[in-house]
N, C-alpha and C positions, 0 to 999 in steps of 0.2 A: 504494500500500500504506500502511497507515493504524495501527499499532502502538498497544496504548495497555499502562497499567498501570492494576491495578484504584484504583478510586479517585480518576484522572483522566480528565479529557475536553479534545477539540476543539475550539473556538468555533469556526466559521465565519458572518462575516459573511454581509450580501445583496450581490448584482453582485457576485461576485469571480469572477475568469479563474485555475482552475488549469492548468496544462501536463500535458502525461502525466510518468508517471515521477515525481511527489512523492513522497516521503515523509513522515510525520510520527509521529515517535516520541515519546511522553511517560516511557517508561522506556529501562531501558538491557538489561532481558529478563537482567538479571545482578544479583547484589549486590556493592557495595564495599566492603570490610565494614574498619575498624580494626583495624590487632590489638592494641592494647591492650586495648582497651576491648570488643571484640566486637562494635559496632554498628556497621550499618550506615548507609552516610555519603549512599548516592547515590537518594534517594527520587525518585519520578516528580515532575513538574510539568504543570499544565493547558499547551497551546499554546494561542495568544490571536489570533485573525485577522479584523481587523476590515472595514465596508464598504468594496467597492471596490477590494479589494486583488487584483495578479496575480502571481502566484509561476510562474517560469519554469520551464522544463522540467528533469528530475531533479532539482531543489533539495531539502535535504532541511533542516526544520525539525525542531530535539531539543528536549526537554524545557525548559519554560518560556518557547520563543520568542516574540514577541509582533510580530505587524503592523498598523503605524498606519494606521487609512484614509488611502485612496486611495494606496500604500505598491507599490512594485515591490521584487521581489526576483531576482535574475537568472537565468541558468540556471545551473545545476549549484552554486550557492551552498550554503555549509553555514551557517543561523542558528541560533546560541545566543543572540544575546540578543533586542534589540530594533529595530527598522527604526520611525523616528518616521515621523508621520504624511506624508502628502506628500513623501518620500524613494524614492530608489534606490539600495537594498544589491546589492552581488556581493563574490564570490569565497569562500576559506575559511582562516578564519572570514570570515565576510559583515561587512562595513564599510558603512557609509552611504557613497557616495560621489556625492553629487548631492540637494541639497535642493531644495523647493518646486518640485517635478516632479509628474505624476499621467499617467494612461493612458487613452483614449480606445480602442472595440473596432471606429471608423471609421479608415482610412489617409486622410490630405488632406494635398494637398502647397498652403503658399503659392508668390504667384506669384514665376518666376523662379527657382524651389528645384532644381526638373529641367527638363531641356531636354528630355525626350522625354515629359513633359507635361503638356497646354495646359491651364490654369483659367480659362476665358472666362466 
């Protein structure tokens, strides 16, 4: 499910792996509004998702998140901000916790990794 506010948009890169279950909200489908002043404080933001990026299953990116290529975001992760390029965010709020990583859509085990196996 894919939420916008008028005015903003999605970027989606090329090669990126989404999961089922994303979401991606650029508003908040509400206003926040000051009371002093009467205005409102909580405008939409473009989401920014560059090449090569795979956003895990139910993750849900808000308004103005941004993913750097080649960028994993885990599952169920909530981003507000930004995930740099070649990183691994999770949780919520989503943290980078893993740099100069990237994602490959082949599984290959080096040798000796698993015993049950064999890369002859």
């Amino acid at each position: 499910m894919i939420c916008f506010e008028v005015g903003t948009k999605i970027i989606i890169g090329e090669d990126c792996l989404i999961s089922s279950g994303m979401h991606a909200w650029t508003g908040d489908a509400h206003s926040v509004v000051d009371v002093e002043t009467g205005k409102r404080l909580n405008y939409g933001r473009d989401i920014k998702i560059a090449n090569n990026v795979w956003i895990g299953f139910q993750a849900l990116l808000l308004k103005g998140a941004v993913m750097g290529r080649g960028s994993i975001l885990g599952a169920r992760a909530v981003l507000c901000g930004e995930v740099p390029p070649f990183s691994l965010a999770a949780g919520n709020p989503a943290r980078t916790i893993k740099s100069n990583v990237t994602w490959k859509t082949d599984v290959f085990y080096e040798p000796g990794i698993n015993s049950m196996v064999h890369t002859d």
